[in-house]
N, CA, C and O atoms as a Tinker XYZ file with bonds, in Angstrom:
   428  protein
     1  N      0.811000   -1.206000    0.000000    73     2
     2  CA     0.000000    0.000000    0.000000    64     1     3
     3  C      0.854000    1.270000    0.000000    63     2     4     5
     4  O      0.362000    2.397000   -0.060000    81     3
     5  N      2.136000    1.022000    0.069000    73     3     6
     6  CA     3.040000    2.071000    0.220000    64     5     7
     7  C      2.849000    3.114000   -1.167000    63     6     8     9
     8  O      2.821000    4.343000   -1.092000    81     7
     9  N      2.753000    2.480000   -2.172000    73     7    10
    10  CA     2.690000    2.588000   -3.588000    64     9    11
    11  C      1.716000    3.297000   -4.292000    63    10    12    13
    12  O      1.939000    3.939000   -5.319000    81    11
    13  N      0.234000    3.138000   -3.534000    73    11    14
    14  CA    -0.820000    3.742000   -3.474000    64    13    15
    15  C     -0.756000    4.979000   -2.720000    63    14    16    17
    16  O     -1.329000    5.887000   -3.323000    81    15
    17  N     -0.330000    5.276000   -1.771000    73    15    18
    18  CA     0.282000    5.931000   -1.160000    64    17    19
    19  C      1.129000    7.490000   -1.618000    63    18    20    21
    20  O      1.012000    8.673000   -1.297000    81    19
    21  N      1.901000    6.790000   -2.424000    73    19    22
    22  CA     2.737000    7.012000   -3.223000    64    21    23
    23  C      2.353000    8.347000   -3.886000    63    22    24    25
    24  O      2.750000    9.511000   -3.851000    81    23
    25  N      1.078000    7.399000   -4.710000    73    23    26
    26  CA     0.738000    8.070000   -5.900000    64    25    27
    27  C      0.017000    8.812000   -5.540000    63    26    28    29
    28  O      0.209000    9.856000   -6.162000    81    27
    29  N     -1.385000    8.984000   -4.301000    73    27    30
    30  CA    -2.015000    9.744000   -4.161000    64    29    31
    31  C     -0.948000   10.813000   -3.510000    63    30    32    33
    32  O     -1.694000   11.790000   -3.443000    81    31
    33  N      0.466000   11.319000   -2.923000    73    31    34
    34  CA     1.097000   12.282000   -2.608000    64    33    35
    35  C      1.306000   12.881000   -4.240000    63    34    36    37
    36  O      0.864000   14.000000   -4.500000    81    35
    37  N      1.949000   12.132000   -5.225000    73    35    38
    38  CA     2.127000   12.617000   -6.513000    64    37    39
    39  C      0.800000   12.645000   -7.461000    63    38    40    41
    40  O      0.926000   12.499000   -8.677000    81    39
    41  N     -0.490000   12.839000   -6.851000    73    39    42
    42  CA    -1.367000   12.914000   -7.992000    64    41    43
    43  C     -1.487000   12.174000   -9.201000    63    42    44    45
    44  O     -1.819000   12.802000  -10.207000    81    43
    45  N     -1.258000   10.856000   -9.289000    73    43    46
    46  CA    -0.737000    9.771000  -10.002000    64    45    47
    47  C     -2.050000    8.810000   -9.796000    63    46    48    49
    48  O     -2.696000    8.616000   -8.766000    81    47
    49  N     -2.206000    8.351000  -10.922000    73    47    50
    50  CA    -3.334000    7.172000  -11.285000    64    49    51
    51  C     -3.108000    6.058000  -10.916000    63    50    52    53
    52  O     -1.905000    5.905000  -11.124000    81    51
    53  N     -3.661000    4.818000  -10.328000    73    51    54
    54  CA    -3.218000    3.427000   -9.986000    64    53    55
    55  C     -3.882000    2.493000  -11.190000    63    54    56    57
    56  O     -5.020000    2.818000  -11.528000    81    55
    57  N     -3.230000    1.283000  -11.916000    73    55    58
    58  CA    -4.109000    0.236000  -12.077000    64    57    59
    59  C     -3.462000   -0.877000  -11.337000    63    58    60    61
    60  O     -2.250000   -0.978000  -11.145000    81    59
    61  N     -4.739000   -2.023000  -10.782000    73    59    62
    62  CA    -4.229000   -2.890000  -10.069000    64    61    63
    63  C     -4.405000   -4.103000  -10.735000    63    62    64    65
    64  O     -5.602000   -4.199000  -11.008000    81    63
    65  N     -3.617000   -5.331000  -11.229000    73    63    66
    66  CA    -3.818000   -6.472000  -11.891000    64    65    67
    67  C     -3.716000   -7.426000  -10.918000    63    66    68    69
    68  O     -2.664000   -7.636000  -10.314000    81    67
    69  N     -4.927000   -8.131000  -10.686000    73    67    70
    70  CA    -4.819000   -9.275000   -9.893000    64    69    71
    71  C     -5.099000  -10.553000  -10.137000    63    70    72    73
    72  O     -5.833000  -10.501000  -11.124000    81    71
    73  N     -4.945000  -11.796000   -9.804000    73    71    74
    74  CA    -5.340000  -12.991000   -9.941000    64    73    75
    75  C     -7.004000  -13.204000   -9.930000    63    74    76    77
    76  O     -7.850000  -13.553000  -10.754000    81    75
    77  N     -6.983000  -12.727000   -8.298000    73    75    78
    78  CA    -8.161000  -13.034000   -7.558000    64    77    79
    79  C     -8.975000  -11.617000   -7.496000    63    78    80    81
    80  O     -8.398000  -10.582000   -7.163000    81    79
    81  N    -10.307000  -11.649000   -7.830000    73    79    82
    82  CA   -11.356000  -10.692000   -7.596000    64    81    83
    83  C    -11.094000   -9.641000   -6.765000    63    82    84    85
    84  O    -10.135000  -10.247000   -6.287000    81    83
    85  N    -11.082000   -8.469000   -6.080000    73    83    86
    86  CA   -10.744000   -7.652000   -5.131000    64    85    87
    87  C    -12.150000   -7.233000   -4.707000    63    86    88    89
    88  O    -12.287000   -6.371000   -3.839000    81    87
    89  N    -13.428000   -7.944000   -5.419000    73    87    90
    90  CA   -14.925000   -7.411000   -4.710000    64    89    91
    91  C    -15.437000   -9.026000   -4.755000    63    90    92    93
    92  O    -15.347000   -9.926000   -5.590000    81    91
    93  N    -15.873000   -8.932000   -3.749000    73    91    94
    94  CA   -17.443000   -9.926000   -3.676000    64    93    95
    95  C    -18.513000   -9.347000   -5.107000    63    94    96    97
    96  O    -18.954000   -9.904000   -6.113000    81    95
    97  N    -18.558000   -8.690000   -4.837000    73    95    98
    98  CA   -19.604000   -7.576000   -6.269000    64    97    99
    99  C    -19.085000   -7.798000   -7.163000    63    98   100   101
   100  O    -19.860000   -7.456000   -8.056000    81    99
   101  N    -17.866000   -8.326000   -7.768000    73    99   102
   102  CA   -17.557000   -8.513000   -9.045000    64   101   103
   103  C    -17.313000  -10.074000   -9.593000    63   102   104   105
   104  O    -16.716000  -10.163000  -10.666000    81   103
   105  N    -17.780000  -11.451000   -8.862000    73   103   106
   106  CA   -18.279000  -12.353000   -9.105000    64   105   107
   107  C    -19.541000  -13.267000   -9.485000    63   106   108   109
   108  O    -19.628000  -14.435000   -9.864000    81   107
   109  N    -20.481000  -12.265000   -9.232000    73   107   110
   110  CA   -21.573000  -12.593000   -9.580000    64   109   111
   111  C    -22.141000  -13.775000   -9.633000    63   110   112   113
   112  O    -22.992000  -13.849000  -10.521000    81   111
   113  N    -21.943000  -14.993000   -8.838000    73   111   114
   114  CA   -22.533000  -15.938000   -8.998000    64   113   115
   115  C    -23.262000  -16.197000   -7.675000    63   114   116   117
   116  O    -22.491000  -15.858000   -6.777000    81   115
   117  N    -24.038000  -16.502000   -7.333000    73   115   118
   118  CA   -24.876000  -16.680000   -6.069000    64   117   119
   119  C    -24.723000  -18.280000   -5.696000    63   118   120   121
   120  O    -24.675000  -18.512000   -4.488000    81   119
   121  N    -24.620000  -19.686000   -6.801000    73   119   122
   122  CA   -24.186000  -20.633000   -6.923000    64   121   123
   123  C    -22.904000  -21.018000   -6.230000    63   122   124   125
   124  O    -22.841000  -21.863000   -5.337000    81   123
   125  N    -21.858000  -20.315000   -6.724000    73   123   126
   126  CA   -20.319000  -20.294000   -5.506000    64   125   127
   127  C    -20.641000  -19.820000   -4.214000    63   126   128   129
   128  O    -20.081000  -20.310000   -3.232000    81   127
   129  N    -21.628000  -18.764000   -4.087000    73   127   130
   130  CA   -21.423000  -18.375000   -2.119000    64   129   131
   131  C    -22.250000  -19.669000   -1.707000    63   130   132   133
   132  O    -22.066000  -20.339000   -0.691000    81   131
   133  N    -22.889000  -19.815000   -2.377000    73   131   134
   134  CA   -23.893000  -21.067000   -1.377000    64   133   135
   135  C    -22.830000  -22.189000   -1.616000    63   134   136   137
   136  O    -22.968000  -22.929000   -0.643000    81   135
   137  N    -21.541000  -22.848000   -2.655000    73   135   138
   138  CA   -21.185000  -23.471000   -2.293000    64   137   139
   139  C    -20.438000  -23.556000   -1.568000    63   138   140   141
   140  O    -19.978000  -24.660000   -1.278000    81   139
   141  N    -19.907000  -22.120000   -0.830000    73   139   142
   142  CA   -18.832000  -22.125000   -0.191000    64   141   143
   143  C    -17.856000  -21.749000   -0.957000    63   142   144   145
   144  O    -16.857000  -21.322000   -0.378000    81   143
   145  N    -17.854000  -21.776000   -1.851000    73   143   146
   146  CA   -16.172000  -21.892000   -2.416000    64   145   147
   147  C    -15.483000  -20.308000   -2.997000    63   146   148   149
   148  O    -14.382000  -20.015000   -3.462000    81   147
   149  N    -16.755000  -19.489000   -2.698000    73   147   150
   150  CA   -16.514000  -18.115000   -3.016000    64   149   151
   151  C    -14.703000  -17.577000   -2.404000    63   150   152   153
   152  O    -13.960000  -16.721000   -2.884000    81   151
   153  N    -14.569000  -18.157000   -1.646000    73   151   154
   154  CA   -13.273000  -17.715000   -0.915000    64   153   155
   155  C    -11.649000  -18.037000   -1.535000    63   154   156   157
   156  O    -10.480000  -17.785000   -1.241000    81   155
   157  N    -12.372000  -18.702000   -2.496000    73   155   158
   158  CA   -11.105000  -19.738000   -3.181000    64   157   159
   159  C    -10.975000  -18.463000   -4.138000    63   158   160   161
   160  O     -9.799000  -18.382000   -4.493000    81   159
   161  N    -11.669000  -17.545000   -4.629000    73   159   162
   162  CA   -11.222000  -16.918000   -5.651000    64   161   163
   163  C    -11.566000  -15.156000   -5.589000    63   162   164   165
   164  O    -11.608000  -14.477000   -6.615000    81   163
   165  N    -11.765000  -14.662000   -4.378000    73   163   166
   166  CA   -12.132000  -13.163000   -4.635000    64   165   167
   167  C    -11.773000  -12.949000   -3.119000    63   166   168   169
   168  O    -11.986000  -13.725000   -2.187000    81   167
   169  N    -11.262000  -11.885000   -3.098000    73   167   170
   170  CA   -10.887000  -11.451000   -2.023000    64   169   171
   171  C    -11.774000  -10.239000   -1.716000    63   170   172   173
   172  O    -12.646000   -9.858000   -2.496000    81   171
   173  N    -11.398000   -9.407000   -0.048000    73   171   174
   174  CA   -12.426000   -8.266000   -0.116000    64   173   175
   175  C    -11.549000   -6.953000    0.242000    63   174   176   177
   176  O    -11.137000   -6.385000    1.253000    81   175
   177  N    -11.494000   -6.777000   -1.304000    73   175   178
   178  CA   -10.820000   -4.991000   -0.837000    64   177   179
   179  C    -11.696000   -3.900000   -1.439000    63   178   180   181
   180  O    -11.225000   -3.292000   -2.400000    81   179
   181  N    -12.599000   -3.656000   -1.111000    73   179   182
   182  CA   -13.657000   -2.766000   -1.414000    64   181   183
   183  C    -13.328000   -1.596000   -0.995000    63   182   184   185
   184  O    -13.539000   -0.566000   -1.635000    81   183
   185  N    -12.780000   -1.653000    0.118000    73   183   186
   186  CA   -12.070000   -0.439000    0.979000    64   185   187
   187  C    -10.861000    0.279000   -0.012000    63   186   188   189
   188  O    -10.572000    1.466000   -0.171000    81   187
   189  N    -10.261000   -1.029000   -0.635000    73   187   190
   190  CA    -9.004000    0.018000   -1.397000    64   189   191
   191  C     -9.341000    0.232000   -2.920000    63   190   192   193
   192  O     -8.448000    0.540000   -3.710000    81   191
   193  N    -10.810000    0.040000   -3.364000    73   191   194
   194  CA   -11.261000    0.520000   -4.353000    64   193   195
   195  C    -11.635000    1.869000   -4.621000    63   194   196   197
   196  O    -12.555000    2.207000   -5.366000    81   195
   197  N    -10.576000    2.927000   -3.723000    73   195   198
   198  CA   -10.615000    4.668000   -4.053000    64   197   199
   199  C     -9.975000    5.186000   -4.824000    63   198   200   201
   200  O     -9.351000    4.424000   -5.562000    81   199
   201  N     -9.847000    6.285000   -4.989000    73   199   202
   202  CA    -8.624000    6.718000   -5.383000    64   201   203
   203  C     -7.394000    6.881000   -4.710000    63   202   204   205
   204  O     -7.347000    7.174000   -3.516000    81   203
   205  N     -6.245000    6.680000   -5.520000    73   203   206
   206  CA    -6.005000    6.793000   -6.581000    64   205   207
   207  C     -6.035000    6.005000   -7.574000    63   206   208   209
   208  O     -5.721000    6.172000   -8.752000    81   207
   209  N     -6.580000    4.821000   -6.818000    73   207   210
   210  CA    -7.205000    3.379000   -8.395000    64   209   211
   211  C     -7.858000    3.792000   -8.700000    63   210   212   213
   212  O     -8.615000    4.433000   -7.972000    81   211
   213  N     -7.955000    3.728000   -9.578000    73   211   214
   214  CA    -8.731000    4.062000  -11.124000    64   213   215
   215  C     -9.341000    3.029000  -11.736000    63   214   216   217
   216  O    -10.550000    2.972000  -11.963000    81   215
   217  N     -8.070000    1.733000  -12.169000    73   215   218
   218  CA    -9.003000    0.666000  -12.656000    64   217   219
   219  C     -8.397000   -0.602000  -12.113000    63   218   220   221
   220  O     -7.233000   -0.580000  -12.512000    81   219
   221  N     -8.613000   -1.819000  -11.328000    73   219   222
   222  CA    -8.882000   -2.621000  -11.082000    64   221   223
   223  C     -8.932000   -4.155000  -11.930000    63   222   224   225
   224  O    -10.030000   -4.703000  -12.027000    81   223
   225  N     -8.090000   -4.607000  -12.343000    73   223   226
   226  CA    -8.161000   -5.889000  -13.564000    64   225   227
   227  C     -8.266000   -6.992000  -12.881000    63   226   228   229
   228  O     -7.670000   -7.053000  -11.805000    81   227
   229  N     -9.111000   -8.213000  -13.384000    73   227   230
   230  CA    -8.656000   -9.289000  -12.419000    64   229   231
   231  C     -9.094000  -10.748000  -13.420000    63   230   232   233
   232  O     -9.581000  -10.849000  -14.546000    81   231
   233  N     -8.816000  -11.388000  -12.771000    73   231   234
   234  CA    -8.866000  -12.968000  -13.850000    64   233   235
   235  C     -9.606000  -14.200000  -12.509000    63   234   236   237
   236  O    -10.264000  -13.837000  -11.534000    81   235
   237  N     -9.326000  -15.317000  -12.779000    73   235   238
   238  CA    -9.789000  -16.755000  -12.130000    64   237   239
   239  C    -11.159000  -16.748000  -11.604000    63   238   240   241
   240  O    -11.513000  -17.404000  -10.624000    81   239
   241  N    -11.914000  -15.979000  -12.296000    73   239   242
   242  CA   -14.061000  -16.463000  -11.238000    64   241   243
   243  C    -14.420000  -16.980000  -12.794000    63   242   244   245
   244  O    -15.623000  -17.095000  -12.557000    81   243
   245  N    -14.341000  -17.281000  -13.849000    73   243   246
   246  CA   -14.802000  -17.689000  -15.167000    64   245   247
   247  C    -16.232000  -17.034000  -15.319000    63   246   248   249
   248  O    -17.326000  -17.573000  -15.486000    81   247
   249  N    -15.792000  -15.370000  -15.182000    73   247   250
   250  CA   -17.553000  -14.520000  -15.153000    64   249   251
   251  C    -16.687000  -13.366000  -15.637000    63   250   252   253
   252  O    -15.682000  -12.974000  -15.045000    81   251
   253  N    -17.178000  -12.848000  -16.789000    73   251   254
   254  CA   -16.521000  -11.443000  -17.742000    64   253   255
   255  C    -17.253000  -10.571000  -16.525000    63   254   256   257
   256  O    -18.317000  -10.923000  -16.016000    81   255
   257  N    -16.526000   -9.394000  -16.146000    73   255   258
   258  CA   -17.816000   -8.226000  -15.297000    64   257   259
   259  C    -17.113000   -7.192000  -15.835000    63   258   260   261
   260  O    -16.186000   -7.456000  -16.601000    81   259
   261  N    -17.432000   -5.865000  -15.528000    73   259   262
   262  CA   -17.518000   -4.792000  -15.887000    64   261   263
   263  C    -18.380000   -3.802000  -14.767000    63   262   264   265
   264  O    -19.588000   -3.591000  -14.870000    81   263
   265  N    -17.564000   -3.277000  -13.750000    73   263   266
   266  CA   -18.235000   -2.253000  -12.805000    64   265   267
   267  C    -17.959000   -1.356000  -11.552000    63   266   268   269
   268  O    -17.030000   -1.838000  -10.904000    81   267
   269  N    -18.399000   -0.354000  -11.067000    73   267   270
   270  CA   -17.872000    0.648000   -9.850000    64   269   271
   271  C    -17.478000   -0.321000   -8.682000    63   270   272   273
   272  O    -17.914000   -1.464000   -8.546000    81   271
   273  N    -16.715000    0.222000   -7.980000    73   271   274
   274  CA   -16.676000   -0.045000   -6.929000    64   273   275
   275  C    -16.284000    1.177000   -6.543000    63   274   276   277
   276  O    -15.425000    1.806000   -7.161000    81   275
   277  N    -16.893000    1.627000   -5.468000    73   275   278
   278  CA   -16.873000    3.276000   -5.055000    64   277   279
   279  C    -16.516000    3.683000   -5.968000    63   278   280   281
   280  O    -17.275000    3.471000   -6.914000    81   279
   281  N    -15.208000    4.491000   -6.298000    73   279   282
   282  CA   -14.502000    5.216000   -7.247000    64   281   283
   283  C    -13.575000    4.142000   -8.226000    63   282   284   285
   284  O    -13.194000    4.406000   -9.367000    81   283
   285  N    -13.352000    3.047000   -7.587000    73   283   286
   286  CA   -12.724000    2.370000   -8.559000    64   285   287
   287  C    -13.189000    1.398000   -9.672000    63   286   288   289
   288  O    -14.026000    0.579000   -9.294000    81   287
   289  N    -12.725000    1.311000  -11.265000    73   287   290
   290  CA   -13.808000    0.580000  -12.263000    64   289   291
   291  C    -13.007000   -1.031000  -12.091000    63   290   292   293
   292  O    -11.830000   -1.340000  -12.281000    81   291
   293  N    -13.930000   -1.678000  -11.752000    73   291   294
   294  CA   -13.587000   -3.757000  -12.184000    64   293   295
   295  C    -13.822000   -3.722000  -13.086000    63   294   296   297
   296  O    -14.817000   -3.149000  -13.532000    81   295
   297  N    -12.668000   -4.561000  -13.961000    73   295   298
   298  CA   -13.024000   -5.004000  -15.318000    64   297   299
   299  C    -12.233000   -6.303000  -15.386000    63   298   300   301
   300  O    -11.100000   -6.256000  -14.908000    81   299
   301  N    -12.597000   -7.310000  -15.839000    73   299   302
   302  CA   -12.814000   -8.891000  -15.662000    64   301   303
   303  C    -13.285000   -9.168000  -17.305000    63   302   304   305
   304  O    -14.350000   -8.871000  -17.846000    81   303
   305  N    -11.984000   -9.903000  -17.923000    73   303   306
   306  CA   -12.299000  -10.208000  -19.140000    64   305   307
   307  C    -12.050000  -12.043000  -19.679000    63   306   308   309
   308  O    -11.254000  -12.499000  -20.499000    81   307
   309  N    -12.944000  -12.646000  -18.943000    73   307   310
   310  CA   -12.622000  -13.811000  -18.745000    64   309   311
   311  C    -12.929000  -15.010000  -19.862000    63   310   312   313
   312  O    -14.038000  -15.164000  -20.375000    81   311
   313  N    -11.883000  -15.746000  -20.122000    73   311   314
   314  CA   -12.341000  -16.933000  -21.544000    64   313   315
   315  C    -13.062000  -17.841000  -20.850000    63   314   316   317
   316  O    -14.232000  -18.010000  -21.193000    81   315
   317  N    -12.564000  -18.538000  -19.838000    73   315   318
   318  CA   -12.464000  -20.001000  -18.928000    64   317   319
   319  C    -12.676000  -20.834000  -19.884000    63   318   320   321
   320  O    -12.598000  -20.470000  -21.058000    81   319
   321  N    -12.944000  -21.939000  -19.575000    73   319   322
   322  CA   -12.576000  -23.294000  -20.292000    64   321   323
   323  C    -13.217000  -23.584000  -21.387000    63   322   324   325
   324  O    -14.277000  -23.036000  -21.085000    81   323
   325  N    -13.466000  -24.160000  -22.765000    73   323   326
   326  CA   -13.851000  -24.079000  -23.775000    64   325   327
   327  C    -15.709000  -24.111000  -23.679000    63   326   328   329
   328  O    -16.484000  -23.352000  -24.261000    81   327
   329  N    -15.956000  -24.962000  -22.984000    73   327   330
   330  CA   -17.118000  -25.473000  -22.619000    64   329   331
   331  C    -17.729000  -24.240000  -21.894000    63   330   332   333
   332  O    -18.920000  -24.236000  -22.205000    81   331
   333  N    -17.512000  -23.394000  -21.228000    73   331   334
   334  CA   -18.123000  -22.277000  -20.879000    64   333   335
   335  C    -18.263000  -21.168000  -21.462000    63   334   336   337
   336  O    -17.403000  -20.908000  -22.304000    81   335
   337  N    -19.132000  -20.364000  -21.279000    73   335   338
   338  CA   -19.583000  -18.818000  -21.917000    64   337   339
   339  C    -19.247000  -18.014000  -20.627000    63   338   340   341
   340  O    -19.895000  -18.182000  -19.594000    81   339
   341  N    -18.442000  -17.329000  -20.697000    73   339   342
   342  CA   -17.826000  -16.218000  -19.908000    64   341   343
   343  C    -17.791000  -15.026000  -19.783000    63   342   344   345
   344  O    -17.358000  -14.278000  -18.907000    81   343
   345  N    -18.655000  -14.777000  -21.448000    73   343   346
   346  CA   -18.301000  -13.284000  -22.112000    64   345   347
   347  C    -17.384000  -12.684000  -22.192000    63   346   348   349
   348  O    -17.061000  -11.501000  -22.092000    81   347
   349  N    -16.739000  -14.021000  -22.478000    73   347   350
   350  CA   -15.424000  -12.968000  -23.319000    64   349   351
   351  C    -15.468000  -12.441000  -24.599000    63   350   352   353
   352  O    -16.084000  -12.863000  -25.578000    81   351
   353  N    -14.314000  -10.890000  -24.419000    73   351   354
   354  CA   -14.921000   -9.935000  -25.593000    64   353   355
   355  C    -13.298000   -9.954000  -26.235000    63   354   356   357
   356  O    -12.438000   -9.323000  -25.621000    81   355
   357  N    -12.965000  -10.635000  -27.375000    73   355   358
   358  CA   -11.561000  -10.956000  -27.717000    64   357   359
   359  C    -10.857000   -9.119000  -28.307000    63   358   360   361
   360  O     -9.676000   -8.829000  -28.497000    81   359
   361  N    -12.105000   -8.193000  -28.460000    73   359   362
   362  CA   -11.288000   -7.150000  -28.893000    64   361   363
   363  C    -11.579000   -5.982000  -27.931000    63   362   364   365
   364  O    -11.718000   -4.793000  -28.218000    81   363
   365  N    -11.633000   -6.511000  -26.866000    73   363   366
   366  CA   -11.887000   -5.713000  -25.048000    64   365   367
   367  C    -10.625000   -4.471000  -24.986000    63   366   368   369
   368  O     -9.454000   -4.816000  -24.828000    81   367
   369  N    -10.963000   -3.177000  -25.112000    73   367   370
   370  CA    -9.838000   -2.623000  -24.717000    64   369   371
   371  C    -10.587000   -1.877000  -23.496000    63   370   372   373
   372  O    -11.777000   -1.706000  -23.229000    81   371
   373  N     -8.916000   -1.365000  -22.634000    73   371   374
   374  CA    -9.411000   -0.535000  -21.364000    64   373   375
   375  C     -8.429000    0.606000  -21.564000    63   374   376   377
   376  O     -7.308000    0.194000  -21.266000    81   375
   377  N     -8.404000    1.774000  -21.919000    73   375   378
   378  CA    -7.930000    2.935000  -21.853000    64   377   379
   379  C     -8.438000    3.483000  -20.830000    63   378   380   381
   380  O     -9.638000    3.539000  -20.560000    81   379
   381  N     -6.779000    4.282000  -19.688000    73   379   382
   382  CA    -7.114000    5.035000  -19.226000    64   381   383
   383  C     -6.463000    6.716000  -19.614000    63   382   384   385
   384  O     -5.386000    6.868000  -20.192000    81   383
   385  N     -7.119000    7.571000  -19.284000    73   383   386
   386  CA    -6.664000    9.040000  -19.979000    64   385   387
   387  C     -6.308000    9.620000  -19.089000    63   386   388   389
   388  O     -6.570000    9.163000  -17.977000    81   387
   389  N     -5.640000   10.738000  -19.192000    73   387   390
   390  CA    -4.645000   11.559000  -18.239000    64   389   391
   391  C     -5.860000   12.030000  -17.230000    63   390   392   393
   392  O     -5.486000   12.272000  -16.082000    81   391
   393  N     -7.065000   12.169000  -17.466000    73   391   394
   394  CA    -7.602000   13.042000  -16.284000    64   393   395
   395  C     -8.199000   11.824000  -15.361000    63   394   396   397
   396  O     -9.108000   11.969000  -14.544000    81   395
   397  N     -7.544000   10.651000  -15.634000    73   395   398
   398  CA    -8.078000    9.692000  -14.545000    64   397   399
   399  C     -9.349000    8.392000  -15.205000    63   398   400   401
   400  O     -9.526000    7.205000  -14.930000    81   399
   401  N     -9.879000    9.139000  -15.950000    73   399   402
   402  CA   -11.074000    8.629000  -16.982000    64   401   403
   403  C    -10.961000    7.008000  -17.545000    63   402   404   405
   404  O    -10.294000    6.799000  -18.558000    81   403
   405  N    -11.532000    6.063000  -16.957000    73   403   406
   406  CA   -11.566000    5.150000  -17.839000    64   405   407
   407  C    -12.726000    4.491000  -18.338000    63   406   408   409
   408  O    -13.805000    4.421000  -17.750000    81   407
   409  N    -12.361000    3.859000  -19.800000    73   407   410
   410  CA   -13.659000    3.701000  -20.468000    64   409   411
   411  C    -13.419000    2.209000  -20.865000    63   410   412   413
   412  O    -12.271000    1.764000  -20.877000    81   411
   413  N    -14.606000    1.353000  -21.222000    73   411   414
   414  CA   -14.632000   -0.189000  -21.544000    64   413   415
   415  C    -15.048000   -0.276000  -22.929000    63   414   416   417
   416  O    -16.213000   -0.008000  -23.221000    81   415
   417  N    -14.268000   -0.602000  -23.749000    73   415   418
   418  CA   -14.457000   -0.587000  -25.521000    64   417   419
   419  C    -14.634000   -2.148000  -25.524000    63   418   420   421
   420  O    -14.072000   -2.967000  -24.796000    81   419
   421  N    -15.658000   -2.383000  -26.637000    73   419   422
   422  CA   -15.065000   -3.379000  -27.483000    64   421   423
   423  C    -14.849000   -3.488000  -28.808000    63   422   424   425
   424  O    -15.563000   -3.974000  -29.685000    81   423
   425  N    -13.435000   -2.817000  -28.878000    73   423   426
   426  CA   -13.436000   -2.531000  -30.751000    64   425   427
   427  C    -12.305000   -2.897000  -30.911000    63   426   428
   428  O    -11.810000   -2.896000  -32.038000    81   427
C-alpha cells in the first residue's frame, strides 16, 4: 500500500492487476457463495477501491464483469474453459486518460 500511497502524494493514477477478484460484487454468482467456495477466488478490498485506483483488472471467477466499486472501475475479461460462456470480448480494450477517466471498448 506504500505505492498507493505514493501516488495519491504525486497525484498519479493506480491500475491494479490481480489474480483473484478484489470485490465480492464482481463475481456474480450466487451458486459459488452457497457453495462455499466463493473464498477460493475473490478477495475483499472494497475499501481500497478509491482513489487513486482508477481501474482494477482481475482474472480466475470464469464470469466477464464490468463495474464501480466506489470510485474504482472492475473489469474482468474472462475466456475459462472451452465449454463455458464467460463473455469474453476478444477485442476488449481498457484505456485510461490523463484526467483519470476510464472507459470499456469493445473494438
Amino acid at each position: 500500500m506504500k505505492e498507493i500511497q505514493k501516488a495519491r502524494e504525486n497525484r498519479e493514477h493506480v491500475i491494479i492487476s490481480t489474480r483473484h477478484a478484489p470485490s465480492r460484487h464482481s463475481t456474480g454468482s450466487i451458486d459459488d457463495e452457497e457453495a462455499g467456495v466463493e473464498d477460493a477466488f475473490v478477495n475483499d478490498h472494497d475499501t481500497d477501491c478509491a482513489d487513486p485506483v482508477r481501474l482494477w483488472v482481475h482474472g480466475h471467477t470464469h464470469r466477464s464483469t464490468d463495474m464501480m466499486v466506489n470510485s474504482t472501475r472492475l473489469a474482468s475479461n474472462q475466456f475459462g474453459y472451452m465449454s463455458e460462456n464467460c463473455g469474453f470480448q476478444p477485442n476488449m480494450k481498457i484505456p485510461l486518460y490523463d484526467d483519470g477517466t476510464v472507459n470499456v471498448t469493445d473494438s
